[in-house]
Each structure stands twice: as structure tokens, then as C-alpha cells.
N, CA, C and O atoms as CSV, one atom per row, in Angstrom:
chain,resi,resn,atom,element,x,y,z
A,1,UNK,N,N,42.565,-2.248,32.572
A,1,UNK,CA,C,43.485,-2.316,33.679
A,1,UNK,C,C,43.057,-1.363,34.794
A,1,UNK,O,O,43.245,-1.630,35.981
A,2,UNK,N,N,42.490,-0.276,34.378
A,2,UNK,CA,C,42.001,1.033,35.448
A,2,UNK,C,C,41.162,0.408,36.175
A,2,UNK,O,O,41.069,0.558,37.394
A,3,UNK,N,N,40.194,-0.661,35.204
A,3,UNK,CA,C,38.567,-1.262,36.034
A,3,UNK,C,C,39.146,-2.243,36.901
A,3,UNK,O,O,38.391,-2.530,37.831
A,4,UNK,N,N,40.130,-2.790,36.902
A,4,UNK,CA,C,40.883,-3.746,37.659
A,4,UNK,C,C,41.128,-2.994,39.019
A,4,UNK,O,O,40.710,-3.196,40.159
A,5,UNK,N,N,41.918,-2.104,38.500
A,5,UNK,CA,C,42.291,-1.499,40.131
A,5,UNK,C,C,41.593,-0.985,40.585
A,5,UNK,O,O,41.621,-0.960,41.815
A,6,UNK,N,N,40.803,-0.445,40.042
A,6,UNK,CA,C,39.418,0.704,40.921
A,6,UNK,C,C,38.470,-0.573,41.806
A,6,UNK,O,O,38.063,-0.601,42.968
A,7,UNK,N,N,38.342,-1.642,40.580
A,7,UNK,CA,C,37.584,-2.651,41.207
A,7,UNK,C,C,38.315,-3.429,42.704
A,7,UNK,O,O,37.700,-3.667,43.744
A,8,UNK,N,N,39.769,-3.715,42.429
A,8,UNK,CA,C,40.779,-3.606,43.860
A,8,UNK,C,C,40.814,-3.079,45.230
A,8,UNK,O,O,41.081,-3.612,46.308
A,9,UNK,N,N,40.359,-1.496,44.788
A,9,UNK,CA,C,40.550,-0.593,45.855
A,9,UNK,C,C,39.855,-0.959,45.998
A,9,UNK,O,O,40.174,-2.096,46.346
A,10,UNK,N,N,38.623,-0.860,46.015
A,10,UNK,CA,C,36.992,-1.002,46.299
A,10,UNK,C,C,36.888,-1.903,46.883
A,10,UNK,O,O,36.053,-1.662,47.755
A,11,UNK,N,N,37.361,-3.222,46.993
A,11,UNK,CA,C,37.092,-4.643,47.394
A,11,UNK,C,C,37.947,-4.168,48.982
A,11,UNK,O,O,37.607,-4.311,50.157
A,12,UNK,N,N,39.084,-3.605,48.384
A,12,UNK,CA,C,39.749,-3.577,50.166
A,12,UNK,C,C,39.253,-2.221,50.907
A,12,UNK,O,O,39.504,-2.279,52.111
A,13,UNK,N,N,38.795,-1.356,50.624
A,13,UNK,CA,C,37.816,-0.229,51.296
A,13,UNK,C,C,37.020,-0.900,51.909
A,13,UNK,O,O,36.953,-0.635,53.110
A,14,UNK,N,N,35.949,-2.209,51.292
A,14,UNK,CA,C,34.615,-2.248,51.952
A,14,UNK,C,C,35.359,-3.235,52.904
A,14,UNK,O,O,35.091,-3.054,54.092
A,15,UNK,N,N,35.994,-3.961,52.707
A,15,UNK,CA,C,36.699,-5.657,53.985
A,15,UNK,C,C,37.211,-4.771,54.929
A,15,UNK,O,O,37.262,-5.295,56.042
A,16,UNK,N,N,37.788,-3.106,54.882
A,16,UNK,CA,C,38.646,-2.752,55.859
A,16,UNK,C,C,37.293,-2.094,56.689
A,16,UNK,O,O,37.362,-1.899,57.903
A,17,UNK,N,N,35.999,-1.759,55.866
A,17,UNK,CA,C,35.240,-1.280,56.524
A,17,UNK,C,C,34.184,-1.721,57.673
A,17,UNK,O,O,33.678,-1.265,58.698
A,18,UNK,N,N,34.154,-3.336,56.560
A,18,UNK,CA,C,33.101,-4.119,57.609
A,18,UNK,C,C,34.581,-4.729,59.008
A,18,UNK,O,O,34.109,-4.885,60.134
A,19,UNK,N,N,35.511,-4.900,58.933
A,19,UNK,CA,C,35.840,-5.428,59.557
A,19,UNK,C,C,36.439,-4.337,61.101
A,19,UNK,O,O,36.925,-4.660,62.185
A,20,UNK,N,N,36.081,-2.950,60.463
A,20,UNK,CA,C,36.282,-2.433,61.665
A,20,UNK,C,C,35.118,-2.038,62.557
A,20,UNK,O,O,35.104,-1.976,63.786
A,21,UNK,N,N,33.902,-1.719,61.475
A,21,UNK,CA,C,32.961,-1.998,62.579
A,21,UNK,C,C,32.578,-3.348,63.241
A,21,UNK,O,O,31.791,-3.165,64.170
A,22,UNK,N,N,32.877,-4.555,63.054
A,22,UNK,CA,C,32.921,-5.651,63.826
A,22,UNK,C,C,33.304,-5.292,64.961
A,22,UNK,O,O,32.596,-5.418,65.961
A,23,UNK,N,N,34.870,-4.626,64.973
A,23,UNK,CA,C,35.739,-4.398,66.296
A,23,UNK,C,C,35.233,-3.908,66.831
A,23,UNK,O,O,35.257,-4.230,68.018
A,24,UNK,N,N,34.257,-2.598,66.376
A,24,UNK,CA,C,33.651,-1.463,67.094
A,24,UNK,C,C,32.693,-2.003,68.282
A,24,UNK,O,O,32.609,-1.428,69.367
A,25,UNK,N,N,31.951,-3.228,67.927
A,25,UNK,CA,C,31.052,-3.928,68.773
A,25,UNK,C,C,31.146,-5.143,69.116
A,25,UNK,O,O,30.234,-5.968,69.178
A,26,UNK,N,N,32.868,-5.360,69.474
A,26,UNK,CA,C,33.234,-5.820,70.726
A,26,UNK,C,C,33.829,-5.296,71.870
A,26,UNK,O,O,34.976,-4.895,72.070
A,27,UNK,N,N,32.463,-5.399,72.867
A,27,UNK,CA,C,32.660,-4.461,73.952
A,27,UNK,C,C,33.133,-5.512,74.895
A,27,UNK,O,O,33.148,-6.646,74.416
A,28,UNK,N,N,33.596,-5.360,76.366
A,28,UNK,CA,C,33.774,-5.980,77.766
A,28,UNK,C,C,32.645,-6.359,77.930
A,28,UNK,O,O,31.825,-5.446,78.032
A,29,UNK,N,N,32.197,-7.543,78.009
A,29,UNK,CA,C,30.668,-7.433,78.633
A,29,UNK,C,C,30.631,-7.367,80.267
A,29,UNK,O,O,29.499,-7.230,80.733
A,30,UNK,N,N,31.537,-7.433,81.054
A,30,UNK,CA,C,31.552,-6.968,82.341
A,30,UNK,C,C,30.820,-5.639,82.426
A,30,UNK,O,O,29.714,-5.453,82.934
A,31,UNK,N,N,31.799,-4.534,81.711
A,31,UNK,CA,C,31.245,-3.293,81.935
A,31,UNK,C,C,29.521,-2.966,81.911
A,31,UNK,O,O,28.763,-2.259,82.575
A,32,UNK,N,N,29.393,-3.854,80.814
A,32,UNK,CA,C,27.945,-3.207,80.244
A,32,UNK,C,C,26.776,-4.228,80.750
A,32,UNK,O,O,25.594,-4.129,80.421
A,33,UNK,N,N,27.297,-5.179,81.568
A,33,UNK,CA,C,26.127,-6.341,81.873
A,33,UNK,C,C,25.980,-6.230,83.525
A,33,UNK,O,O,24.941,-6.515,84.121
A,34,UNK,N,N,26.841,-5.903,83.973
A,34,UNK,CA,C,26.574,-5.664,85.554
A,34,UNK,C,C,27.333,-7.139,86.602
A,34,UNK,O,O,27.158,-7.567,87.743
A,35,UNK,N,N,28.423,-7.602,85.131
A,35,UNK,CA,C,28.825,-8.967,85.780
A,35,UNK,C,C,30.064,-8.235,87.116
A,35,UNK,O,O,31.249,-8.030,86.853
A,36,UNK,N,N,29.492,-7.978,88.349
A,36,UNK,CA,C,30.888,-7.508,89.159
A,36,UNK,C,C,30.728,-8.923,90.333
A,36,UNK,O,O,29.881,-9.798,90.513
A,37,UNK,N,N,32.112,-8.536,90.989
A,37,UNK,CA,C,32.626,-9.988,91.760
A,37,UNK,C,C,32.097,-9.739,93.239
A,37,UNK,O,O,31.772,-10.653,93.996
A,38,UNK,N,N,32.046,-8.246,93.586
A,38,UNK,CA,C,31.603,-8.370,94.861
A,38,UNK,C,C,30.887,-7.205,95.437
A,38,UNK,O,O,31.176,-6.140,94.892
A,39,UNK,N,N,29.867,-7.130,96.582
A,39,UNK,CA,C,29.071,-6.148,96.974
A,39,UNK,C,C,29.171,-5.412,98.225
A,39,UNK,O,O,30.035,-5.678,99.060
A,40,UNK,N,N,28.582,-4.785,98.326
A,40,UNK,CA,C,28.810,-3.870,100.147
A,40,UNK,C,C,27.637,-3.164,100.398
A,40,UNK,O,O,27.077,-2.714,99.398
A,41,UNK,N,N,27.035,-2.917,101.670
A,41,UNK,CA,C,25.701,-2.362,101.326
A,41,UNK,C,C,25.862,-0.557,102.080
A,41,UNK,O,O,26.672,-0.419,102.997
A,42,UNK,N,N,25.307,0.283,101.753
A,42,UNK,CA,C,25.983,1.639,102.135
A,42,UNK,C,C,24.442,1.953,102.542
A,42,UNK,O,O,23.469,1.528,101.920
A,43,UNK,N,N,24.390,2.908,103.887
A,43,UNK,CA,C,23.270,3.474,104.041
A,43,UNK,C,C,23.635,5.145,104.623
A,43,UNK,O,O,24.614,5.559,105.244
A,44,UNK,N,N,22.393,5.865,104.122
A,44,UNK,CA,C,22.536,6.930,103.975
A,44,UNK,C,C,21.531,7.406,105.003
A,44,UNK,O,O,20.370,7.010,105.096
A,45,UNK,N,N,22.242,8.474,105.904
A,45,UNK,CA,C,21.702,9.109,107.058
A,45,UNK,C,C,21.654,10.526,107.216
A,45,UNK,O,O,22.736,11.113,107.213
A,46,UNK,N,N,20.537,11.233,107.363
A,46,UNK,CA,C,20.525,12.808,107.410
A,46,UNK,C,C,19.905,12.973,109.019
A,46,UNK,O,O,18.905,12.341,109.356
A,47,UNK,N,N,20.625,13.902,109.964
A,47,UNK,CA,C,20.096,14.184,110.977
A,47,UNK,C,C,19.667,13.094,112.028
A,47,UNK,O,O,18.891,13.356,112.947
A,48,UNK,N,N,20.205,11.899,111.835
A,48,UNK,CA,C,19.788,10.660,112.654
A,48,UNK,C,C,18.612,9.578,112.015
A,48,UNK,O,O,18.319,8.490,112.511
A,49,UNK,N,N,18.111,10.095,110.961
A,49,UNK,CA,C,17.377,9.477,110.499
A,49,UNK,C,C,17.873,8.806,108.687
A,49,UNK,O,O,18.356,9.453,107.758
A,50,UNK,N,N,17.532,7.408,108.740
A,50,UNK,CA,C,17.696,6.597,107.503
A,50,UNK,C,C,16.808,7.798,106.319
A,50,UNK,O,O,16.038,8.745,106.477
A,51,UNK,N,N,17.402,7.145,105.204
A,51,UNK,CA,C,16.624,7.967,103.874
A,51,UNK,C,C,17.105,7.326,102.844
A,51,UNK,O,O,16.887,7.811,101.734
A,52,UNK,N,N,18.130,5.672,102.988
A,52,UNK,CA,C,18.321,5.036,102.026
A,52,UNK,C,C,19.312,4.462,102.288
A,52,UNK,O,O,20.316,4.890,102.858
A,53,UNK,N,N,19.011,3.070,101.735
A,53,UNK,CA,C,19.662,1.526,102.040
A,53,UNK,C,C,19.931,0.948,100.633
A,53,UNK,O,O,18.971,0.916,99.862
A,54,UNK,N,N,21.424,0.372,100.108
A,54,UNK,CA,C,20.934,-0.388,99.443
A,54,UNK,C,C,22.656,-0.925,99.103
A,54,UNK,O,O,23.703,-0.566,99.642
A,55,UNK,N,N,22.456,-1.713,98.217
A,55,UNK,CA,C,23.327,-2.906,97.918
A,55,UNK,C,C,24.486,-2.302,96.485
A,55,UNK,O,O,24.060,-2.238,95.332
A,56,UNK,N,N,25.432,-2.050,96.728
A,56,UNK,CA,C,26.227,-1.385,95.514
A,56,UNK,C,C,27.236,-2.918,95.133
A,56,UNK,O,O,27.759,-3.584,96.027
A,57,UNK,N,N,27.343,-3.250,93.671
A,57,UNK,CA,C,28.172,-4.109,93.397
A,57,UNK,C,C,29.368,-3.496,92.873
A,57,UNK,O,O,29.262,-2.302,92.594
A,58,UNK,N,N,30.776,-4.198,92.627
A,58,UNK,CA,C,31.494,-3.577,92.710
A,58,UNK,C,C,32.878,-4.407,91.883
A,58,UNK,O,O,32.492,-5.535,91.576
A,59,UNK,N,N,33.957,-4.239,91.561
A,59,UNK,CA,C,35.201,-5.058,91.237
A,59,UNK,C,C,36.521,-4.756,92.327
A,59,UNK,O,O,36.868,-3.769,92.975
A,60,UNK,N,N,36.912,-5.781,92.208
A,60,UNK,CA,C,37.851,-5.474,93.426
A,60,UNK,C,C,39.034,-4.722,92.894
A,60,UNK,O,O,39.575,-4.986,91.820
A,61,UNK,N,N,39.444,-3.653,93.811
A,61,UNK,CA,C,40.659,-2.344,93.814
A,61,UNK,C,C,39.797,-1.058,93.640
A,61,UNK,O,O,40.204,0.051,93.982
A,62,UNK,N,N,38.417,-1.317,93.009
A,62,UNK,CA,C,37.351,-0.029,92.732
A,62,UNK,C,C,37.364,0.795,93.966
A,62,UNK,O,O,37.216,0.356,95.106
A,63,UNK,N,N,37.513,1.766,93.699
A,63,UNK,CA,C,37.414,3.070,95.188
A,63,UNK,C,C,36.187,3.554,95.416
A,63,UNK,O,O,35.542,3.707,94.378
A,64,UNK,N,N,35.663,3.835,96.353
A,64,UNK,CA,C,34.204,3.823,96.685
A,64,UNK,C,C,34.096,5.095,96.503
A,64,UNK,O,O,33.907,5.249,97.710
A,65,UNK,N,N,34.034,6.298,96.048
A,65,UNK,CA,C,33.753,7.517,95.585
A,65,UNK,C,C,33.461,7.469,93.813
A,65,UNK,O,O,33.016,8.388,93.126
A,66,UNK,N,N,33.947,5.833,93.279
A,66,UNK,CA,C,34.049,5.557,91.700
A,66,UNK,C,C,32.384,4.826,91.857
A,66,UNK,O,O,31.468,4.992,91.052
A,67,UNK,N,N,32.330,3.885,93.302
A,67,UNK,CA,C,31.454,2.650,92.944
A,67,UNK,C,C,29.624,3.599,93.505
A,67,UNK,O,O,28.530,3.143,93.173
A,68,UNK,N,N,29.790,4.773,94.275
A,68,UNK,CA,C,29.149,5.490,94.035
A,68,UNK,C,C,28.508,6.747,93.402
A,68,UNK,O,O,27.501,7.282,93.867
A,69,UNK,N,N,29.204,7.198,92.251
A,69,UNK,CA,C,28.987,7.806,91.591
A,69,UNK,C,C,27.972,6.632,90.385
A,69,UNK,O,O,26.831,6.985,90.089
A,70,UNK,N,N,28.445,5.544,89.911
A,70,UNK,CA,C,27.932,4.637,89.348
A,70,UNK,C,C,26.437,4.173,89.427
A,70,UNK,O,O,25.627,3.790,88.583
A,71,UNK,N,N,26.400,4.364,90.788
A,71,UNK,CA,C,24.813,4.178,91.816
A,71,UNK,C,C,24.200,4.788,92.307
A,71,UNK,O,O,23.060,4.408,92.575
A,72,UNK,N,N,24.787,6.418,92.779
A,72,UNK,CA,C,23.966,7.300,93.385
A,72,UNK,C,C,24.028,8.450,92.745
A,72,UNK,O,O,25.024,8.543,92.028
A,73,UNK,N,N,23.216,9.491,92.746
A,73,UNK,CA,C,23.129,11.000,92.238
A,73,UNK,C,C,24.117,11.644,93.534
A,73,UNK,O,O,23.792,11.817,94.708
A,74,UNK,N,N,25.176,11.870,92.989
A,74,UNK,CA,C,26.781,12.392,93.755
A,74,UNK,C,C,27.549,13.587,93.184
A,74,UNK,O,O,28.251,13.500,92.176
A,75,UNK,N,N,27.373,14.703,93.889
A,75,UNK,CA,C,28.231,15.801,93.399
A,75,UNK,C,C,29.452,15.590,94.439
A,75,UNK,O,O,29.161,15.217,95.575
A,76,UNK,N,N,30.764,15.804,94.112
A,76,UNK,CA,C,31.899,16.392,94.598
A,76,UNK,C,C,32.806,17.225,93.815
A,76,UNK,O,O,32.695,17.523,92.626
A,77,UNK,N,N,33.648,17.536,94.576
A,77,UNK,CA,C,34.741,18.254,94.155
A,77,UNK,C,C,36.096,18.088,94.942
A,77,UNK,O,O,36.287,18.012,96.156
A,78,UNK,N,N,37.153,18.048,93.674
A,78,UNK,CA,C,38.652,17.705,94.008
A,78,UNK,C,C,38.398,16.480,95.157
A,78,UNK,O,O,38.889,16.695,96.265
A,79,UNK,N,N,37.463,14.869,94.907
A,79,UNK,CA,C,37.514,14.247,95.617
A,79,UNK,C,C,36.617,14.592,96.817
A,79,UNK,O,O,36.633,13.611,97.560
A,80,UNK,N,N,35.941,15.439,97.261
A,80,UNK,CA,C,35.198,15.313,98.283
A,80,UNK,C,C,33.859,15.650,98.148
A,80,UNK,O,O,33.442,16.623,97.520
A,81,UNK,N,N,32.989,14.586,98.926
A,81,UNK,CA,C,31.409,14.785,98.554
A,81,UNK,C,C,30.840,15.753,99.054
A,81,UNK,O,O,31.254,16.151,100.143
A,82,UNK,N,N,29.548,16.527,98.315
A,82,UNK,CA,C,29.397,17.672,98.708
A,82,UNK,C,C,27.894,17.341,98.665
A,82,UNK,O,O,27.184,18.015,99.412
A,83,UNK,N,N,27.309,16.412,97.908
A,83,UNK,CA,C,25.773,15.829,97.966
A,83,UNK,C,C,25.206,14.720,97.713
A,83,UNK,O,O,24.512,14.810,96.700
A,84,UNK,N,N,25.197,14.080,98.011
A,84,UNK,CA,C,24.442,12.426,98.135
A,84,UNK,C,C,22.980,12.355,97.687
A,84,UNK,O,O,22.296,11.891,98.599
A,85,UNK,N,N,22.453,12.577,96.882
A,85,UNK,CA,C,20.775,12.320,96.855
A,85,UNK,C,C,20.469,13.370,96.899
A,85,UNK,O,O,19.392,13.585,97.455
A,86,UNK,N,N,21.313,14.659,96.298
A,86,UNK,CA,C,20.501,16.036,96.422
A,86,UNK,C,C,20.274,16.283,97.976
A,86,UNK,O,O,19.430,17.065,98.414
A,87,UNK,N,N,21.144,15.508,98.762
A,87,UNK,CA,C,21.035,16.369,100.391
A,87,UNK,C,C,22.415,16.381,100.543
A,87,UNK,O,O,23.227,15.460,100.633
A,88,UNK,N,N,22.588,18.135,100.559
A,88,UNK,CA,C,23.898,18.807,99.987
A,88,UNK,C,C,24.649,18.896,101.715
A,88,UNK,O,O,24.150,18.501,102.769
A,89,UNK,N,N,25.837,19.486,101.507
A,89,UNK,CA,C,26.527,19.739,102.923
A,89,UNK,C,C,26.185,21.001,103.139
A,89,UNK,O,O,25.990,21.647,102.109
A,90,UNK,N,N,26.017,21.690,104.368
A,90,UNK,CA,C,25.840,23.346,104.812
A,90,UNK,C,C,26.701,23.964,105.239
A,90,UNK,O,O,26.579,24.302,106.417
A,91,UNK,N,N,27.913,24.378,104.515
A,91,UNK,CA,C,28.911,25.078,105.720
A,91,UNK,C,C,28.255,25.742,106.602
A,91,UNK,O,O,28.179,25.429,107.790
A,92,UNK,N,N,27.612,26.935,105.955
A,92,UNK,CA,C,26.960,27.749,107.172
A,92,UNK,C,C,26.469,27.285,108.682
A,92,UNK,O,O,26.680,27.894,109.731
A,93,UNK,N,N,25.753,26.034,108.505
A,93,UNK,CA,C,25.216,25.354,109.252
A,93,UNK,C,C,26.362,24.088,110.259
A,93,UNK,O,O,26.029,23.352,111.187
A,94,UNK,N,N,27.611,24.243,109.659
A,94,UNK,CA,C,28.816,22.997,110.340
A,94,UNK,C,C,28.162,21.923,109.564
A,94,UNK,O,O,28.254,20.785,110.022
A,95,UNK,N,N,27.653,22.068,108.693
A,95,UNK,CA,C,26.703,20.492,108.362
A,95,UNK,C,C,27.297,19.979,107.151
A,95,UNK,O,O,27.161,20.506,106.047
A,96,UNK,N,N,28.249,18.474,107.498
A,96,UNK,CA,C,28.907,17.998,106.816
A,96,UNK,C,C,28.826,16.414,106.000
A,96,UNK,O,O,27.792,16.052,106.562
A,97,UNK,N,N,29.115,15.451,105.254
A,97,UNK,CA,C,28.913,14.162,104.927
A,97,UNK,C,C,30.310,13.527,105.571
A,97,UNK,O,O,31.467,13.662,105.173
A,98,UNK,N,N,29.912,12.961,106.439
A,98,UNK,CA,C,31.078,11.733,107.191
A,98,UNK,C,C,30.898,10.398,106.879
A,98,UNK,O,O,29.783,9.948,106.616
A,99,UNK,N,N,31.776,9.813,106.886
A,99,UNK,CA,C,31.583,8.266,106.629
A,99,UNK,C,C,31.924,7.171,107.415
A,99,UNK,O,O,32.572,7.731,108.300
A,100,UNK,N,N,31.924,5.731,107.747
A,100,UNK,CA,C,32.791,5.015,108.115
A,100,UNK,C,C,32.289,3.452,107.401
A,100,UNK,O,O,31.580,3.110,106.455
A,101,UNK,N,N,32.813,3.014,108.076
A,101,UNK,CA,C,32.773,1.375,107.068
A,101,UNK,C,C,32.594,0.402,108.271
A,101,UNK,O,O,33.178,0.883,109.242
A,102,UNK,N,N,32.142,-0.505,108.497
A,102,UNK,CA,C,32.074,-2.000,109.189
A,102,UNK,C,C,32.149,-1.067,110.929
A,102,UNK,O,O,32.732,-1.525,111.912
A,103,UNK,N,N,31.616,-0.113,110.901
A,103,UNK,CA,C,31.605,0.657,112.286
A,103,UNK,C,C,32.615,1.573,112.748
A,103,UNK,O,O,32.661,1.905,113.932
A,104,UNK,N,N,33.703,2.147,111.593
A,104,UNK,CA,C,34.838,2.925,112.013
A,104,UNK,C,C,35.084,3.755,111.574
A,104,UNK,O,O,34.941,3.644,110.357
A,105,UNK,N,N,35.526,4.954,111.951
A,105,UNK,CA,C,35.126,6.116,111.022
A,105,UNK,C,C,36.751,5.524,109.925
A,105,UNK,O,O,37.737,4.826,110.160
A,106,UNK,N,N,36.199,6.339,108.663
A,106,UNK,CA,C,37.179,6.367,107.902
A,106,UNK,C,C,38.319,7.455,107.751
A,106,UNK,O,O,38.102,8.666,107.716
A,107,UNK,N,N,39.297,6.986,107.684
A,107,UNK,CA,C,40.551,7.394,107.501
A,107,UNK,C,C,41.224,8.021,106.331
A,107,UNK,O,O,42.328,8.555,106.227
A,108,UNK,N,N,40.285,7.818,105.499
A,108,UNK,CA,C,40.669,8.457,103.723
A,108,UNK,C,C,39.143,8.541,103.432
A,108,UNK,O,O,38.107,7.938,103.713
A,109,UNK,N,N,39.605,9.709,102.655
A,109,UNK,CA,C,38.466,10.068,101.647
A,109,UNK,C,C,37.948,9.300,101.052
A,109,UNK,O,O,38.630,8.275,101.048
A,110,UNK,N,N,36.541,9.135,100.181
A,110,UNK,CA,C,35.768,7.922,99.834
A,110,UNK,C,C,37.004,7.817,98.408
A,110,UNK,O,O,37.449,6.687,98.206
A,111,UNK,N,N,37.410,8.734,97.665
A,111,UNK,CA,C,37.779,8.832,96.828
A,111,UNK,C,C,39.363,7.902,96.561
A,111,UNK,O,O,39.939,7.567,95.526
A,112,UNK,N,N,39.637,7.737,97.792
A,112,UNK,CA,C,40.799,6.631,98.095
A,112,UNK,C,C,40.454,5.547,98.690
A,112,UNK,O,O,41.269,4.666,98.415
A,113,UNK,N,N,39.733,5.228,99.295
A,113,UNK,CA,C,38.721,3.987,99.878
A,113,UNK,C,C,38.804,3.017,98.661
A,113,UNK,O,O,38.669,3.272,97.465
A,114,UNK,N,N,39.091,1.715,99.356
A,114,UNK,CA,C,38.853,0.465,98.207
A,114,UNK,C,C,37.981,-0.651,99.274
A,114,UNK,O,O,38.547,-1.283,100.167
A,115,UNK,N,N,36.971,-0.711,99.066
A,115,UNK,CA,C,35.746,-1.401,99.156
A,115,UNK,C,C,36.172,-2.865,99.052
A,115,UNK,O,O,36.897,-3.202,98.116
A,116,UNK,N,N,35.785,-3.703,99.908
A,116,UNK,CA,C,36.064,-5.262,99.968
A,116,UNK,C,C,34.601,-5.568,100.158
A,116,UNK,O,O,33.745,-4.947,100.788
A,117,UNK,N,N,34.537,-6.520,99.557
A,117,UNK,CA,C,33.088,-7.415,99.198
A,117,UNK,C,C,32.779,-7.468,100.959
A,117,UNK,O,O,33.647,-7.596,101.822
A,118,UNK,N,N,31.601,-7.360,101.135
A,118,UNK,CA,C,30.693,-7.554,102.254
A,118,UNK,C,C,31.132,-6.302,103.354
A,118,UNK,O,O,30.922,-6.636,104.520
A,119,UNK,N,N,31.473,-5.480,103.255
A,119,UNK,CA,C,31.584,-3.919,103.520
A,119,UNK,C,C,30.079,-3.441,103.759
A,119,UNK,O,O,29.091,-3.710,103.076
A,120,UNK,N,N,30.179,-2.561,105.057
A,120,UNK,CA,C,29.222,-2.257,105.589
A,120,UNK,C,C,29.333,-0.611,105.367
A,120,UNK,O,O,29.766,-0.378,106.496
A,121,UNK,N,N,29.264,0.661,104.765
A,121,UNK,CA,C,29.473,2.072,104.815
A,121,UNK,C,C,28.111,2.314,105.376
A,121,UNK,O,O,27.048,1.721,105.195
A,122,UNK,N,N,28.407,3.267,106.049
A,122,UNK,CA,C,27.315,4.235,106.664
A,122,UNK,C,C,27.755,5.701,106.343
A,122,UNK,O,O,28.953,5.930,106.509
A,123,UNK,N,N,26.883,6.831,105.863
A,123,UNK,CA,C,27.588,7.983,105.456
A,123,UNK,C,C,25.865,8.584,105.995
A,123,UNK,O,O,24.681,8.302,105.811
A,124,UNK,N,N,26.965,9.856,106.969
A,124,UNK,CA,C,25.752,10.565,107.896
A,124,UNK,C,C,26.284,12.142,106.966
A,124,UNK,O,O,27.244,12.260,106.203
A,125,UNK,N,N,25.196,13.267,107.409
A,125,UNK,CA,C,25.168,14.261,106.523
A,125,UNK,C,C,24.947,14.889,107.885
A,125,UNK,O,O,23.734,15.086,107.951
A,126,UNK,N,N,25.648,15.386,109.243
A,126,UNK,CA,C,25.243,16.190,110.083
A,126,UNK,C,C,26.215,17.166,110.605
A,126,UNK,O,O,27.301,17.405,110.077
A,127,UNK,N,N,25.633,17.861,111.965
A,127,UNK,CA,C,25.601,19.078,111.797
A,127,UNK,C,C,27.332,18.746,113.220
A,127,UNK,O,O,27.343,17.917,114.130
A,128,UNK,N,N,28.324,19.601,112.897
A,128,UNK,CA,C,29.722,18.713,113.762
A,128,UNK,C,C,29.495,20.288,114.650
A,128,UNK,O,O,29.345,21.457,114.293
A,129,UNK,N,N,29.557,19.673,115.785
A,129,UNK,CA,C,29.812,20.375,117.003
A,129,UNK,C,C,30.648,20.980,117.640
A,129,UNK,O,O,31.348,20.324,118.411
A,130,UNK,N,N,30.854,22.455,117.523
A,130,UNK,CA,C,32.482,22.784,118.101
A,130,UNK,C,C,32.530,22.344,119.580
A,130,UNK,O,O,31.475,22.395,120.212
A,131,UNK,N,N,33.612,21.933,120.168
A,131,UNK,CA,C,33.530,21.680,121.351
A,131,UNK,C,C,34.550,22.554,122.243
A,131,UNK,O,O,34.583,22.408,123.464
């Protein structure tokens, strides 16, 4: 009767075991395949001059401080960018990262920004002028 139940447990240990690693490797395949619905292309400007162009894909409601961290080497803090590509901001220098979208400067931080498919960002890294 003992070999019965030991043999019992045993049978439902290994079914509870294979059947949770099954679960384990069902993932989203969105996340992990690159299936997103829509794109925007962002270019990056230091001092007036280009230093990088390119095409970020994206899901719609994604905030563009999320959809570039995903794509670019991006330090910030509490929401605000502080380096894009290892070309950092200079207080010392007034030298800051600004942004705008489809030609306008932006109004919120990238970190609240929600990106609509065919979005144009431009983000300059220069030096702001007291006037």
C-alpha cells in the first residue's frame, strides 16, 4: 500500500512538473519577435550636425523615452535624458538635449510622449543661449 502511494505522489510531482515548465515557455511572441504595429524615424543632432538616423518600431500608447531606451544607448534620470549615444548634456556649458516631433518643439518630456506611427522626432544636444 506504501509502494502505491509513493508510486502516486511521484506520478503527480513529475505531470505537475513537466506541465509547468511547458507554461514557462509560453512567451508573447510580440515581445520577443519584433512583431510591432507602427514606426517613426528619430534623428539625432549634436551642434548642427547629423550623427544618426534611423527607424524605431513601436506599439501604440508606448511613450517615446520607453521606445528609445529599447533602441538607443540612453541614460536619464527621474524621466529626463541626460545622454543619447554617449553624447552627454553639459550644464557647465548651457548644453542641453531638446526635442520636437513632425517640426514642433515638444511640450512633454520624452518620458510622457506617445509616438503615433509615421512620427518624425528630431532631438538636438546644444548649447541654449541666455538672451
Amino acid at each position: 500500500m506504501k509502494k502505491k502511494i509513493l508510486l502516486l505522489f511521484t506520478m503527480i510531482v513529475l505531470v505537475l512538473g513537466v506541465s509547468s515548465c511547458s507554461e514557462k515557455n509560453n512567451v508573447d511572441s510580440s515581445s520577443t519577435t519584433g512583431d510591432y504595429e507602427s514606426k517613426a524615424t528619430i534623428e539625432l543632432v549634436e551642434d548642427g550636425e547629423k550623427f544618426k538616423e534611423e527607424t524605431l518600431e513601436f506599439n501604440e500608447d508606448e511613450k517615446l523615452l520607453d521606445i528609445m531606451k529599447r533602441n538607443l544607448d540612453i541614460v536619464e534620470k527621474d524621466g529626463f535624458i541626460e545622454s543619447i549615444e554617449k553624447k552627454s548634456q553639459d550644464p557647465d556649458k548651457n548644453k542641453y538635449w531638446l526635442y520636437e516631433v513632425n517640426g514642433e518643439m515638444a511640450q512633454v518630456g520624452a518620458n510622457e510622449y506617445k509616438l503615433k506611427d509615421g512620427d518624425k522626432v528630431l532631438f538636438r544636444l546644444e548649447e541654449l543661449k541666455n538672451e
